[in-house]
The first five atom37 places (N, CA, C, CB, O) and aatype in JSON, in Angstrom:
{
  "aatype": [20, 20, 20, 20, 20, 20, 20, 20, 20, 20, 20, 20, 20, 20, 20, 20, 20, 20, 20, 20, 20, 20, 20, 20, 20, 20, 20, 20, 20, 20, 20, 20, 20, 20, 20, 20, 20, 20, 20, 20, 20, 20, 20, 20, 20, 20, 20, 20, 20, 20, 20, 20, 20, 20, 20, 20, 20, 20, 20, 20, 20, 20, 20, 20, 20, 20, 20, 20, 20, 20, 20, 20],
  "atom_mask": [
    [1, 1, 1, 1, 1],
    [1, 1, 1, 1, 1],
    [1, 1, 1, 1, 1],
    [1, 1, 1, 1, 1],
    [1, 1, 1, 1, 1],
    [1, 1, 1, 1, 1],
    [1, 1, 1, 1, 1],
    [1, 1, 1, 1, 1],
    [1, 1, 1, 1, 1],
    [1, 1, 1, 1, 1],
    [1, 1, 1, 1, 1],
    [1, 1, 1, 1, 1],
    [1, 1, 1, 1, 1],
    [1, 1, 1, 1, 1],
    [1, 1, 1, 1, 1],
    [1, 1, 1, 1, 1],
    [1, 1, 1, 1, 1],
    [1, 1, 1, 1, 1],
    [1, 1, 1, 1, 1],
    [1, 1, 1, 1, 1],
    [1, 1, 1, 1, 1],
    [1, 1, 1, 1, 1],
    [1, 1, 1, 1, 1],
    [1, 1, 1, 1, 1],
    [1, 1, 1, 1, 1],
    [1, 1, 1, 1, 1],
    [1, 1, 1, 1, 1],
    [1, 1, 1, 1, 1],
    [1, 1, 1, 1, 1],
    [1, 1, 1, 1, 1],
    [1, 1, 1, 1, 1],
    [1, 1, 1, 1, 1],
    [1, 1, 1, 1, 1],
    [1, 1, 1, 1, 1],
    [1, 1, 1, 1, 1],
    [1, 1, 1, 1, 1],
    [1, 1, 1, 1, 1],
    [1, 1, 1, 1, 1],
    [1, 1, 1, 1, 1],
    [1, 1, 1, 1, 1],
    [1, 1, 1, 1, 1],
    [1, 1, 1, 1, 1],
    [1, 1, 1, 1, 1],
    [1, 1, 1, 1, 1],
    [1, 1, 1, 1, 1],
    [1, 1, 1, 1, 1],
    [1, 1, 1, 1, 1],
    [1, 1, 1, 1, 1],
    [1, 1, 1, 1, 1],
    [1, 1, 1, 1, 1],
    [1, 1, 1, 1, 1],
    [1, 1, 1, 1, 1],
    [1, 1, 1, 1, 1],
    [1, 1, 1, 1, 1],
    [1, 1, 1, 1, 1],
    [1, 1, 1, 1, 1],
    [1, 1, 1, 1, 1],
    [1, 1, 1, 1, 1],
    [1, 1, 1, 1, 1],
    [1, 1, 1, 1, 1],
    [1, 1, 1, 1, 1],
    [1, 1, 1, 1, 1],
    [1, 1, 1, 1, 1],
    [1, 1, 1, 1, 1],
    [1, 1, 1, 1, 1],
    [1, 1, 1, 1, 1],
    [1, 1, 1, 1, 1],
    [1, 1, 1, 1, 1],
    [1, 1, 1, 1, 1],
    [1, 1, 1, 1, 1],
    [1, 1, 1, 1, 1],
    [1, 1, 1, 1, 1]
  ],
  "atom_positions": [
    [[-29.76, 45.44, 244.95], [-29.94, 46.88, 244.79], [-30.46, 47.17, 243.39], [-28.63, 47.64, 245.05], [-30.14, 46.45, 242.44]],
    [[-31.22, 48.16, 243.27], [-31.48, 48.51, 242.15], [-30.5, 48.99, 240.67], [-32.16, 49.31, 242.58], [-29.27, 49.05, 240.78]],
    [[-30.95, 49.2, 239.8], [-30.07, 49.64, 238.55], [-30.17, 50.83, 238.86], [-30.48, 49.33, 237.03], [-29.43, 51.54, 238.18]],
    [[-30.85, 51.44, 239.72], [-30.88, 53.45, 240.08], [-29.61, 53.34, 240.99], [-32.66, 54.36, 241.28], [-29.07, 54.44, 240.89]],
    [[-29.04, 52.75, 241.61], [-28.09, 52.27, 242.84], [-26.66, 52.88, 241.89], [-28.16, 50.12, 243.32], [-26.11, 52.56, 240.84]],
    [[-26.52, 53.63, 242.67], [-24.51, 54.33, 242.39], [-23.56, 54.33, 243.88], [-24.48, 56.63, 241.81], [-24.15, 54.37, 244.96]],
    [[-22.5, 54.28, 243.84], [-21.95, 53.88, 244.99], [-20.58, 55.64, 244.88], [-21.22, 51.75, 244.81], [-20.65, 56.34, 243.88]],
    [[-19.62, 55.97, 245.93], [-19.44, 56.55, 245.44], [-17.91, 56.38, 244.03], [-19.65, 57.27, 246.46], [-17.23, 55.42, 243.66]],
    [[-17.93, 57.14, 243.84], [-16.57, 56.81, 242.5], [-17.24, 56.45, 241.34], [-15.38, 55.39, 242.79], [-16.59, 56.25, 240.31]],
    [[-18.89, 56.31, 241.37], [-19.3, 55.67, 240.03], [-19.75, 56.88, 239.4], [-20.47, 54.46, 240.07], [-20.06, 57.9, 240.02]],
    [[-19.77, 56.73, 238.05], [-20.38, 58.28, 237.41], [-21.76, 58.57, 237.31], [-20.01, 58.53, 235.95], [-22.68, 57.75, 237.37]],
    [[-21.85, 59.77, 237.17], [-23.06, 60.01, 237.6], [-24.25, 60.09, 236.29], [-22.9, 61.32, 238.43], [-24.28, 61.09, 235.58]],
    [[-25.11, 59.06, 236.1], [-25.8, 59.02, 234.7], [-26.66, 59.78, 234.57], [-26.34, 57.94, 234.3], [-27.29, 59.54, 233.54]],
    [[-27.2, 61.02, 235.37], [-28.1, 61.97, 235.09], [-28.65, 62.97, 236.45], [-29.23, 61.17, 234.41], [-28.73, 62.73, 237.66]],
    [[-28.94, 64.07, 235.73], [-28.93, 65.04, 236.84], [-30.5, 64.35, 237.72], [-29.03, 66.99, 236.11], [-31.31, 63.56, 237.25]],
    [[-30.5, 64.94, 238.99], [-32.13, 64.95, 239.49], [-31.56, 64.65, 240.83], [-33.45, 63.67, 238.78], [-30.38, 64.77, 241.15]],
    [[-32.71, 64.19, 241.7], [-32.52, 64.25, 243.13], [-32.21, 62.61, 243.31], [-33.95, 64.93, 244.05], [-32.55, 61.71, 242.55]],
    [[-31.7, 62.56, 244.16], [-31.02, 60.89, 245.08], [-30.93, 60.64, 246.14], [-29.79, 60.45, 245.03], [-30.2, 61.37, 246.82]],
    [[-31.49, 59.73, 246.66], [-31.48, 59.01, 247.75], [-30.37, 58.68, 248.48], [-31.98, 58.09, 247.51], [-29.98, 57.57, 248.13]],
    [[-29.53, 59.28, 249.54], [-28.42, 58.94, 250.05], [-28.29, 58.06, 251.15], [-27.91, 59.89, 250.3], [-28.94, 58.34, 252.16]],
    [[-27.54, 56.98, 251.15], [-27.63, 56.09, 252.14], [-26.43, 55.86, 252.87], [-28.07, 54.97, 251.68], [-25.76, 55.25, 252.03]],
    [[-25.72, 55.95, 253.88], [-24.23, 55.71, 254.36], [-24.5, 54.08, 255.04], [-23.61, 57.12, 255.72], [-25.51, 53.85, 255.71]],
    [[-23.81, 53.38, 254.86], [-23.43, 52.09, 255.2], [-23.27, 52.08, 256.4], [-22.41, 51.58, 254.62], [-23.76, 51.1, 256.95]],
    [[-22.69, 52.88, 257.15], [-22.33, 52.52, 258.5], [-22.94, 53.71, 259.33], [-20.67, 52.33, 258.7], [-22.43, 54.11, 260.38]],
    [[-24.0, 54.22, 258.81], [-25.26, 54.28, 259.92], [-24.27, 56.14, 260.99], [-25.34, 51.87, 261.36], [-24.43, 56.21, 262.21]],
    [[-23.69, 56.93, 260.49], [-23.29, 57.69, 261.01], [-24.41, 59.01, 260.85], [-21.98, 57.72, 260.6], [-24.55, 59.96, 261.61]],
    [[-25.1, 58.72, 259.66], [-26.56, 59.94, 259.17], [-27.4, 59.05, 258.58], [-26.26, 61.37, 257.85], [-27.19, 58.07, 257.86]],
    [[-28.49, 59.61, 259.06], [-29.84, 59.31, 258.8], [-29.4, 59.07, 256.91], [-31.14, 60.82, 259.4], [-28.49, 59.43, 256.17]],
    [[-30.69, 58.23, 256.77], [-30.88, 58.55, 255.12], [-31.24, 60.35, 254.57], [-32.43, 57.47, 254.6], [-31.67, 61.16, 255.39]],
    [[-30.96, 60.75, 253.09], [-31.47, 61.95, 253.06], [-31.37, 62.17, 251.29], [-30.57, 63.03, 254.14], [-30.84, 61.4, 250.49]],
    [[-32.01, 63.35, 251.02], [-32.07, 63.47, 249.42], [-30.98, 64.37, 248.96], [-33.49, 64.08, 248.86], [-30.91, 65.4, 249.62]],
    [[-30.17, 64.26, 248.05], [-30.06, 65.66, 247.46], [-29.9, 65.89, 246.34], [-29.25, 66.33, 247.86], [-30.06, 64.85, 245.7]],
    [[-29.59, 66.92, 245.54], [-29.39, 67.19, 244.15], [-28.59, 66.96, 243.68], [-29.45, 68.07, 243.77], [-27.57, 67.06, 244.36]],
    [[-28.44, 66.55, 242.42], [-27.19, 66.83, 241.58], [-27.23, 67.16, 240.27], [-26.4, 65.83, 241.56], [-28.26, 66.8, 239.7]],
    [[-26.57, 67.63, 239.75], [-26.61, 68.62, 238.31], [-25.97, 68.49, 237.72], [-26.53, 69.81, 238.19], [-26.24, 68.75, 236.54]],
    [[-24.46, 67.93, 238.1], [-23.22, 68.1, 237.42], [-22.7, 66.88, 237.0], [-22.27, 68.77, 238.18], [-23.11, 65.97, 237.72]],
    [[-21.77, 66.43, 235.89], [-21.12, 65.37, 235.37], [-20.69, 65.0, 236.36], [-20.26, 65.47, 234.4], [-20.92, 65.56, 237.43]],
    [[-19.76, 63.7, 236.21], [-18.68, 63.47, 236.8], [-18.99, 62.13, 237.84], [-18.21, 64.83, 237.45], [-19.79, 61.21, 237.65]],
    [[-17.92, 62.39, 239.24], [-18.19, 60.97, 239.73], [-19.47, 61.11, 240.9], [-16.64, 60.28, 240.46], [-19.58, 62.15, 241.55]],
    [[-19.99, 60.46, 241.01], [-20.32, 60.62, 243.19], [-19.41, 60.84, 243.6], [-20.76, 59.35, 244.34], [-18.34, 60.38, 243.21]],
    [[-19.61, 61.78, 244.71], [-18.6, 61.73, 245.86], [-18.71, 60.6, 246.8], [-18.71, 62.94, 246.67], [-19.54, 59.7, 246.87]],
    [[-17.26, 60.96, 247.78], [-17.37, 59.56, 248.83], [-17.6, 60.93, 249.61], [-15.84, 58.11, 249.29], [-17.47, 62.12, 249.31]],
    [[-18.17, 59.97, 251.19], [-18.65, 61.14, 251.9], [-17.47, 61.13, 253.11], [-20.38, 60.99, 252.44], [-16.85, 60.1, 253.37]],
    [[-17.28, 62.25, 253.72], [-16.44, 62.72, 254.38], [-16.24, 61.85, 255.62], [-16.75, 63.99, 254.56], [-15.15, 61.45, 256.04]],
    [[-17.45, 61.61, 256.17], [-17.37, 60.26, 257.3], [-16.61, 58.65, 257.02], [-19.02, 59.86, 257.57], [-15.73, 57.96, 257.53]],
    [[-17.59, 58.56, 255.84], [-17.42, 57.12, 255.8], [-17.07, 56.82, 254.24], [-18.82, 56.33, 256.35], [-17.48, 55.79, 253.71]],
    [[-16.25, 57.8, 253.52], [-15.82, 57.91, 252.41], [-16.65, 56.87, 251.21], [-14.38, 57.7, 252.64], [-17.69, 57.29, 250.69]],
    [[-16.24, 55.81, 250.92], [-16.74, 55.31, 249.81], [-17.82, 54.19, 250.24], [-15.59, 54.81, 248.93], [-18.17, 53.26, 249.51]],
    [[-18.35, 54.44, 251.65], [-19.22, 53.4, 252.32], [-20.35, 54.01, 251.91], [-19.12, 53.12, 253.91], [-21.3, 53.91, 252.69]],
    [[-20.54, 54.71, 250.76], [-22.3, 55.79, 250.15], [-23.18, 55.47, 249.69], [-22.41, 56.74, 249.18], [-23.6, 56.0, 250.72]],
    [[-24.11, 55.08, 249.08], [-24.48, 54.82, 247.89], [-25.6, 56.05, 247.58], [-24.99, 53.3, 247.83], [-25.9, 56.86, 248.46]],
    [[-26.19, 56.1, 246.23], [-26.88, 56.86, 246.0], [-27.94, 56.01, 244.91], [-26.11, 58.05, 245.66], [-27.42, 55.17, 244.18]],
    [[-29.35, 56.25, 244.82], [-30.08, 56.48, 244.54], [-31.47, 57.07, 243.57], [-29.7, 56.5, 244.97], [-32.52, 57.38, 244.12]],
    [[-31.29, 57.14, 242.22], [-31.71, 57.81, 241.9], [-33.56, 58.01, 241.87], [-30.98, 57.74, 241.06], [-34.39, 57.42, 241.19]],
    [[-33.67, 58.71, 242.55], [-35.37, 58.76, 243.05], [-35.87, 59.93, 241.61], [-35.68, 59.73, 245.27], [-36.12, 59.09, 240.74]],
    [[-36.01, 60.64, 241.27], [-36.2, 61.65, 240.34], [-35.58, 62.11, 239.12], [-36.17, 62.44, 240.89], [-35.71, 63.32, 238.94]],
    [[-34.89, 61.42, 238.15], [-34.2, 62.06, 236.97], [-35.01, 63.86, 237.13], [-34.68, 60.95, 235.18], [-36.0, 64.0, 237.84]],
    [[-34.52, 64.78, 236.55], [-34.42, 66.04, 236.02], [-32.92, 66.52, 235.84], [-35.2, 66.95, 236.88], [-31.79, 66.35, 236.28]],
    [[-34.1, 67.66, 234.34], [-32.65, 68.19, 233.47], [-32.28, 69.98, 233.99], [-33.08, 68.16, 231.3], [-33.0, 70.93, 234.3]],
    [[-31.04, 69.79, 233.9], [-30.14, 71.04, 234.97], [-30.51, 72.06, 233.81], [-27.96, 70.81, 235.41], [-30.2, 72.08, 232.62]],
    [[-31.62, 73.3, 234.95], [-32.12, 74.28, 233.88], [-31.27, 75.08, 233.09], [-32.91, 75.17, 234.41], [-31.67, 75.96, 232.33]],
    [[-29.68, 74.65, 233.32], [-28.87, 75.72, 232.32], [-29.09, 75.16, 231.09], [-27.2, 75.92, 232.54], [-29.01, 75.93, 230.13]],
    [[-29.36, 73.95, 230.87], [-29.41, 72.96, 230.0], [-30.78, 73.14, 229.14], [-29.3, 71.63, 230.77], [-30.95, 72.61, 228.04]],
    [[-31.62, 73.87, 229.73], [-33.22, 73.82, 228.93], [-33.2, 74.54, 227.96], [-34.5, 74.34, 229.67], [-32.06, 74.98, 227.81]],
    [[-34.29, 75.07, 226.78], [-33.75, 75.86, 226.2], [-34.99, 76.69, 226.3], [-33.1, 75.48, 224.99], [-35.11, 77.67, 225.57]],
    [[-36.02, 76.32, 227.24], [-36.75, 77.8, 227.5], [-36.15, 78.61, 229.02], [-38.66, 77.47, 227.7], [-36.9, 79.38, 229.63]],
    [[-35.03, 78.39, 229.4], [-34.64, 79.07, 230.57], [-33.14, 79.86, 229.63], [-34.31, 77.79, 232.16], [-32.69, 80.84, 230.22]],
    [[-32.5, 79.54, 228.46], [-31.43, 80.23, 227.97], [-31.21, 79.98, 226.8], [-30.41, 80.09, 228.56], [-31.66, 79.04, 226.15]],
    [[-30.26, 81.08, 226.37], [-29.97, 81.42, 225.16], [-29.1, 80.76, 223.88], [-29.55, 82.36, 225.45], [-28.01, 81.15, 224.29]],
    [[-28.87, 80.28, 223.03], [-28.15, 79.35, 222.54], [-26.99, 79.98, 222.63], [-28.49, 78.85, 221.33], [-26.96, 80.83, 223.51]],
    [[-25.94, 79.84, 221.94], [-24.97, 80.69, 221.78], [-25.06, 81.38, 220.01], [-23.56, 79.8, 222.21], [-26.11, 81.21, 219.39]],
    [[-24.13, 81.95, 219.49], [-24.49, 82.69, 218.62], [-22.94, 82.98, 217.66], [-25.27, 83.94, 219.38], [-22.95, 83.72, 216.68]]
  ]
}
């Protein structure tokens, strides 16, 4: 597997879209976002049988500083 390869429980090294894969074949492959720190989730079917993907790094526009304001 690749070094983009996260499983779930591993943390998550950067926002952008990911490639989701379930191990035991209950859903199709599929993309989705993520934005936020923290871990992967396990998925509700097949809990920690997940992996993810990272197909796209991008930075979470609260985070930009032409979309907001610094603080003050």
């Amino acid at each position: 597997m690749s070094t983009n390869t996260f499983w779930a429980g591993d943390k998550i090294p950067a926002a952008g879209v990911y490639s989701v894969v379930h191990t035991n074949n209950h859903a199709s492959p599929h993309d989705v976002t993520i934005v936020s720190d923290g871990a992967f989730p396990p998925c509700n079917e097949c809990g920690d049988r997940v992996y993810f993907t990272l197909a796209k790094a991008a930075q979470n526009i609260a985070l930009n500083p032409h979309f907001h304001k610094p603080d003050r």
